[in-house]
MARLOPA-957861 format. One record per atom (N, C-alpha, C): residue in three letters; x, y, z. Coordinates in steps of 0.001 Angstrom, whole numbers, plus 500000, padded with zeros to 6 digits. Layout:
MARLOPA-957861
AlaXYZ ...
***
This chain:
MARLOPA-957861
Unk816948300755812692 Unk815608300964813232 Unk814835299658813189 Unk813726299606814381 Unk813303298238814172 Unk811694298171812740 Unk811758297352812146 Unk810483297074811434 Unk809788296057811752 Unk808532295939812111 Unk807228295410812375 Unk807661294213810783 Unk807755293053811258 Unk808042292742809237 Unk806144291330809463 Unk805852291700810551 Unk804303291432810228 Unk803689291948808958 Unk804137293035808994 Unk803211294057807358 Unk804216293141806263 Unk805358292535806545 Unk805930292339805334 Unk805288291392804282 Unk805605291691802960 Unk805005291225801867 Unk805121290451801570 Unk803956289382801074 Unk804411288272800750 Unk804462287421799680 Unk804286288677798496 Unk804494288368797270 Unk805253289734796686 Unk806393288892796870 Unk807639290480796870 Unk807691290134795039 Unk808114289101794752 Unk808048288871793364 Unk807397290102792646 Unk806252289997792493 Unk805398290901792471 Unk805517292570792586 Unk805723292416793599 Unk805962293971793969 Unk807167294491793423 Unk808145294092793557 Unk809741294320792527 Unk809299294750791553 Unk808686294182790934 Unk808412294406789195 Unk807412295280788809 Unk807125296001789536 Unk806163296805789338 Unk806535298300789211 Unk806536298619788053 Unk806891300055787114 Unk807133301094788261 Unk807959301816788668 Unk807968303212789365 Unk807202304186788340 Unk807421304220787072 Unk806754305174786602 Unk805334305314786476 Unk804917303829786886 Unk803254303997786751 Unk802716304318787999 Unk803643304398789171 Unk803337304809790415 Unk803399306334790524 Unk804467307081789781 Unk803980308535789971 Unk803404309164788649 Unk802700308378787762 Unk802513308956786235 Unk800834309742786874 Unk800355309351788224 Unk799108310212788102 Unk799413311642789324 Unk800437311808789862 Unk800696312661790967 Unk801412313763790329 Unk800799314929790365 Unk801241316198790140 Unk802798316149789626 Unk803094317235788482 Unk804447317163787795 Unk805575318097788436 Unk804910318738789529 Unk805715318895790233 Unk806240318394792068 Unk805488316967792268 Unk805417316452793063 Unk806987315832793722 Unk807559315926794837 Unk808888315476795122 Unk808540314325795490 Unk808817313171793662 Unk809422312114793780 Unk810272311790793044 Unk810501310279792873 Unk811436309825791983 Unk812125310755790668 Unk811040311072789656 Unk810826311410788747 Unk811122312974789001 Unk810790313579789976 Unk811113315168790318 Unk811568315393791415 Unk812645314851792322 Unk813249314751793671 Unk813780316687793360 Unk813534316599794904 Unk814359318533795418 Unk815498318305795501 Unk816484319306794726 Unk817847318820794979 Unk818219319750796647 Unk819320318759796682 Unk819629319270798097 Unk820910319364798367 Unk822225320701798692 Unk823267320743798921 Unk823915320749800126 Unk824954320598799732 Unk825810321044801228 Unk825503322307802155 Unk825158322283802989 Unk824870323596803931 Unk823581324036803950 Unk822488323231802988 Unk821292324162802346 Unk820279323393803465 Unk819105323907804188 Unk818317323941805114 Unk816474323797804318 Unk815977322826804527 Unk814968322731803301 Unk813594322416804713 Unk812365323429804738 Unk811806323040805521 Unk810368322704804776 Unk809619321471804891 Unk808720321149804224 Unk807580320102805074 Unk806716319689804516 Unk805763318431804808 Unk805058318014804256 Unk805644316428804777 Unk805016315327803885 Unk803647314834804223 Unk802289316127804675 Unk801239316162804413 Unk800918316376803064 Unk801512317051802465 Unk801275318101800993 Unk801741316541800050 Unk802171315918800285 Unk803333314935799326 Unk802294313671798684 Unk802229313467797884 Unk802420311689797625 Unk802343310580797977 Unk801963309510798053 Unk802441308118798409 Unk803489307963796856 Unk804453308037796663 Unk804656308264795570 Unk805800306302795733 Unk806270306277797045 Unk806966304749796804 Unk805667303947798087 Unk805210303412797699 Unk804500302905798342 Unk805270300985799226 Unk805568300779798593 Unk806922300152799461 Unk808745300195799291 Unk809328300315800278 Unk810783300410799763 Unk811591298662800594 Unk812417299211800419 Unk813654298321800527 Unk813063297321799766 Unk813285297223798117 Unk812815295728797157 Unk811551295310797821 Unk810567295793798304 Unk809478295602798677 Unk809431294591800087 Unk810073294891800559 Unk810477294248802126 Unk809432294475803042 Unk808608295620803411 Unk808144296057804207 Unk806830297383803414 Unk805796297277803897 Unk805527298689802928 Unk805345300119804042 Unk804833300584803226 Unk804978302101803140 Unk804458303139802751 Unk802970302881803142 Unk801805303298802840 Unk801553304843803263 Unk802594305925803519 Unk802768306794804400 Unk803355307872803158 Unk803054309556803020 Unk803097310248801952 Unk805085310551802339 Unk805356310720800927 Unk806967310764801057 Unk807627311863800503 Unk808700311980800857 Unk808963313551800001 Unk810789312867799259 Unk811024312756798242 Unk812154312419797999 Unk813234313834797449 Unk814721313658798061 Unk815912314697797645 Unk817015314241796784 Unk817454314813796200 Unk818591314283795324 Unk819797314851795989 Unk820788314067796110 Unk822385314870796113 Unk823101314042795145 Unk824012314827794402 Unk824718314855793774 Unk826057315028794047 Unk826664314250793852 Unk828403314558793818 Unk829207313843792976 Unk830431314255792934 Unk831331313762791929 Unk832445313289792918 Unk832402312639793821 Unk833045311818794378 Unk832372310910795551 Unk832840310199796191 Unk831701309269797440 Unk831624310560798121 Unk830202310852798246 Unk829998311561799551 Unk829985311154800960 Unk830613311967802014 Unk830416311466802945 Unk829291312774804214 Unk829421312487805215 Unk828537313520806051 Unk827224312925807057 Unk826231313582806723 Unk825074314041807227 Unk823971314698807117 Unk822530314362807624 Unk821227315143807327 Unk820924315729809315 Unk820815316501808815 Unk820082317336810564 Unk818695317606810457 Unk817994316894810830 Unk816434316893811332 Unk815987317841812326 Unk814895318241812162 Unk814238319072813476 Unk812895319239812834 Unk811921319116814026 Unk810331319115813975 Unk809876318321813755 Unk810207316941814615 Unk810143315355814619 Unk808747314723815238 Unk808076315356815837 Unk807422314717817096 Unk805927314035816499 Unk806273313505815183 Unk804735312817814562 Unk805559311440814337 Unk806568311333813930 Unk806676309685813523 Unk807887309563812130 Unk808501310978811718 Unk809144310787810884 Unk810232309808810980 Unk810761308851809263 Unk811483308078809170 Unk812461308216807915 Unk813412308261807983 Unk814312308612806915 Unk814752307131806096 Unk815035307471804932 Unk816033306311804460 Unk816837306637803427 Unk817701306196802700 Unk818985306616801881 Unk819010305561801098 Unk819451306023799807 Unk819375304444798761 Unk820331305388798051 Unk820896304653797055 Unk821968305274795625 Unk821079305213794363 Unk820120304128794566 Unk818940304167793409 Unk817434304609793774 Unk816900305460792983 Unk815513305898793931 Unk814118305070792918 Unk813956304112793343 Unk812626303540792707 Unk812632301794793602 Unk811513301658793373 Unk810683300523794214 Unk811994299139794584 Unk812423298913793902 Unk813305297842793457 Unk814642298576794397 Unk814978299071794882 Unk816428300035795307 Unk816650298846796481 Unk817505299027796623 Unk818507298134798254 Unk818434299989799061 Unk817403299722800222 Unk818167300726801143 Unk819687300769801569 Unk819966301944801690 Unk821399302108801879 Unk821336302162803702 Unk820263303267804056 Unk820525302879805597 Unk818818303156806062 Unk818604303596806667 Unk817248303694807637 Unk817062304415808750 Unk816502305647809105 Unk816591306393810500 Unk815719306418811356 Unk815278306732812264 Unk814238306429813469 Unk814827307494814763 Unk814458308828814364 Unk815098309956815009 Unk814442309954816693 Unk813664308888816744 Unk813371308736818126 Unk814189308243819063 Unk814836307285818382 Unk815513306474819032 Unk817282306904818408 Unk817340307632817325 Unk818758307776816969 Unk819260309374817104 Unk818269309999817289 Unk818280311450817967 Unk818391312215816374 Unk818401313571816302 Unk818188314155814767 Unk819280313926813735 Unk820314313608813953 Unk821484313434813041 Unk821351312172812192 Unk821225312001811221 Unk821153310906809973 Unk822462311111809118 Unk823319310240810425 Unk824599310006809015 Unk824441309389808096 Unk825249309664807163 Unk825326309254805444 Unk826675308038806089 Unk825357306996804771 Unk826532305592804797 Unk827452306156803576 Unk827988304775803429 Unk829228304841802054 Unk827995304670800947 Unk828303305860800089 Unk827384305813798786 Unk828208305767797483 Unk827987305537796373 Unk828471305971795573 Unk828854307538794946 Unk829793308013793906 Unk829913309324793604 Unk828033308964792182 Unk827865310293792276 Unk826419309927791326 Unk825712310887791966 Unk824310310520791535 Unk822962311120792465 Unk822781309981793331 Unk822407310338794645 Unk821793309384795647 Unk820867310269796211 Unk819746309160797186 Unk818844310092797501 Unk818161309450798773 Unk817394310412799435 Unk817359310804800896 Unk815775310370801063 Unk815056309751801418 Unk813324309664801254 Unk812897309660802659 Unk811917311120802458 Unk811342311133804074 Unk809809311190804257 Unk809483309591804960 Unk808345309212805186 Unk808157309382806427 Unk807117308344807132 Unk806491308242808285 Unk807208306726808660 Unk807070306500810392 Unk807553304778810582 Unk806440304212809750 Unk806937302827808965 Unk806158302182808546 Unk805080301202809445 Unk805378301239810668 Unk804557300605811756 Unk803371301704812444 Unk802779303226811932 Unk802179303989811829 Unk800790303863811187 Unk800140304746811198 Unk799259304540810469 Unk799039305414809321 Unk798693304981808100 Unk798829305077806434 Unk798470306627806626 Unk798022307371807450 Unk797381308941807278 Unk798614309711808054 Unk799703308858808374 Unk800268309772809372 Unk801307310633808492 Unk801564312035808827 Unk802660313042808518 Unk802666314228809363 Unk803471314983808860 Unk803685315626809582 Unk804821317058809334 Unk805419317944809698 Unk806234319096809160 Unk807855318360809795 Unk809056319137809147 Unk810206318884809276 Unk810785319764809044 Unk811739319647809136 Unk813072320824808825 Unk814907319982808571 Unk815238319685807586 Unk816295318712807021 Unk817360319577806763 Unk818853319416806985 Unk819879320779806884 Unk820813319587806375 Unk821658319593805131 Unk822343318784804439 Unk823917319401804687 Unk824735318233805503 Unk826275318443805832 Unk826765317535804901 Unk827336317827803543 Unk827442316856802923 Unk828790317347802456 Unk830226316001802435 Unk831283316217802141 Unk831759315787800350 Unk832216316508799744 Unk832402315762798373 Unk833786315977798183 Unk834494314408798360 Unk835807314234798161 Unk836659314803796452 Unk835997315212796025 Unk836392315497794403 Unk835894317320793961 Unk837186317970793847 Unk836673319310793867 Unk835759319454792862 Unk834865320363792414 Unk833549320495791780 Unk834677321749790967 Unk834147321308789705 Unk834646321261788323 Unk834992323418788227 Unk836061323562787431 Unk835904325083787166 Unk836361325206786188 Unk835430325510785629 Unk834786325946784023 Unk835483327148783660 Unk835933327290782382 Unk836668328444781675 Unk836356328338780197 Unk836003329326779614 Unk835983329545778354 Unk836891328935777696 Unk838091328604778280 Unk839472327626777605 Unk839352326341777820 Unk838476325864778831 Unk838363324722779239 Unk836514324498780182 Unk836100324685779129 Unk834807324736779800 Unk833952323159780547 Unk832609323473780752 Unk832721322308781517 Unk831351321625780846 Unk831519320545780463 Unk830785319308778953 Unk829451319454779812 Unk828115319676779669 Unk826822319755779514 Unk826051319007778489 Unk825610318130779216 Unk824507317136777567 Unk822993317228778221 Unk821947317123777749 Unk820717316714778080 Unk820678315484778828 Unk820600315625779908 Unk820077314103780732 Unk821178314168781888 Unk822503315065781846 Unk823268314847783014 Unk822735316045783753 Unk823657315506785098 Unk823220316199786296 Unk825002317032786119 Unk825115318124786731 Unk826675318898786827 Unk826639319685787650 Unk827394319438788826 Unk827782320192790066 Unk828309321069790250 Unk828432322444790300 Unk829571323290790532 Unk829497324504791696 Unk830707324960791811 Unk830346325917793111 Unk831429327152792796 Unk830671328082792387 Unk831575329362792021 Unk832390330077792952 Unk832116329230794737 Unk833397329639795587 Unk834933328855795338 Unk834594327343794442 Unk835643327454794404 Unk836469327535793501 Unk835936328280792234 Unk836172328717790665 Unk836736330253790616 Unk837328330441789752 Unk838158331757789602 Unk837480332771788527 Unk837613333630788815 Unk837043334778787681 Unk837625335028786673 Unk837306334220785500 Unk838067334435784006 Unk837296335257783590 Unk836128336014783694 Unk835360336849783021 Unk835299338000783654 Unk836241339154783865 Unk835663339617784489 Unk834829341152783985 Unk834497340959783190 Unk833292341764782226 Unk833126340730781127 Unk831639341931780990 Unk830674340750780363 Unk829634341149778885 Unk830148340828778031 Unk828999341554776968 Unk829439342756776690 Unk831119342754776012 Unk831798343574775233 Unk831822344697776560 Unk832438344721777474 Unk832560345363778937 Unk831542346187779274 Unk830167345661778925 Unk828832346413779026 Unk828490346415780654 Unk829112345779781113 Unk828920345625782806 Unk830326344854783468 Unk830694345001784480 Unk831559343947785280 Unk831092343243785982 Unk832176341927785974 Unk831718340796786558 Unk833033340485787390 Unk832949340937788468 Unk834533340763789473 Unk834259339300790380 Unk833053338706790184 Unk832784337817790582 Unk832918336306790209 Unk833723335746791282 Unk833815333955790521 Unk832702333593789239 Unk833199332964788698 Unk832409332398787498 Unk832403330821786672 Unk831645330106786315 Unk831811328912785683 Unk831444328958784654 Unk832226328407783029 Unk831567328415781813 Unk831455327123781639 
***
């Protein structure tokens, strides 16, 4: 996508180093940013707007360009490189996508979208396996009030099957990780539950 780099900064020094956390420490604790991104899966359809949102990164790419425009940030998660796609719809104000593997001021964009000119599909570059994340603003060549409604549908491929948990082999949980799983593709070791107080014929993860 093209950027206006007239707005660009010219004391990036500066701007790099400047705390993400002191940028969302005054915006609502349940605000989608950095600090509280919406997670977002394979197949899952998330419709929202970034009227309601934040300026929560006020410039991205290492402070290249800013970005004075309210943002809504997503997390995906996988346990292998993801590969795929985001599907957009309800475009017609100025929305702009971008993708990073790290979500705070300092990040290297991973790619950049401009659904005007690239039509609604936002393929996914090569990311790392991890959390990476999806940030949907306004063009930065707009003006600072602009937003608007969307609708984002996540085609996302994860080369590494997602973990299945068994009471014999369960699956490691600590405070601070993120853990993926999908009970379509896990087997039913339980199938009652609470001394056979009910059945559970249904996939399961421990």
């Amino acid at each position: 996508m093209k950027i206006n780099h007239a707005r660009r900064r010219e004391h990036r020094a500066l701007t790099v180093c400047v705390s993400s956390a002191l940028l969302v420490a005054a915006v609502p604790a349940l605000a989608q940013t950095c600090a509280n991104p919406i997670p977002l899966v394979d197949g899952q359809t998330h419709a929202y707007t970034t009227c309601g949102a934040p300026n929560s990164l006020p410039y991205l790419g290492a402070g290249v360009f800013d970005s004075p425009q309210n943002d809504v940030v997503y997390r995906i998660h996988t346990a292998g490189a993801p590969t795929g796609s985001f599907q957009f719809a309800g475009l017609p104000w100025g929305l702009m996508g971008v993708i990073m593997s790290q979500c705070s001021l300092n990040a290297t964009l991973a790619a950049a979208y401009d659904p005007v000119s690239e039509g609604p599909v936002f393929p996914l570059p090569p990311l790392p396996a991890g959390d990476n994340f999806l940030v949907v603003t306004a063009d930065p060549n707009s003006a600072s009030n602009t937003c608007g409604a969307y609708q984002v549908t996540a085609h996302i491929t994860d080369p590494v099957p997602p973990p299945r948990g068994s009471c014999a082999s369960p699956i490691t949980y600590t405070s601070g990780t993120n853990v993926s799983g999908n009970t379509c593709t896990a087997t039913n070791t339980l199938p009652s539950i609470a001394a056979g107080a009910f059945d559970s014929p249904q996939n399961d993860l421990a």
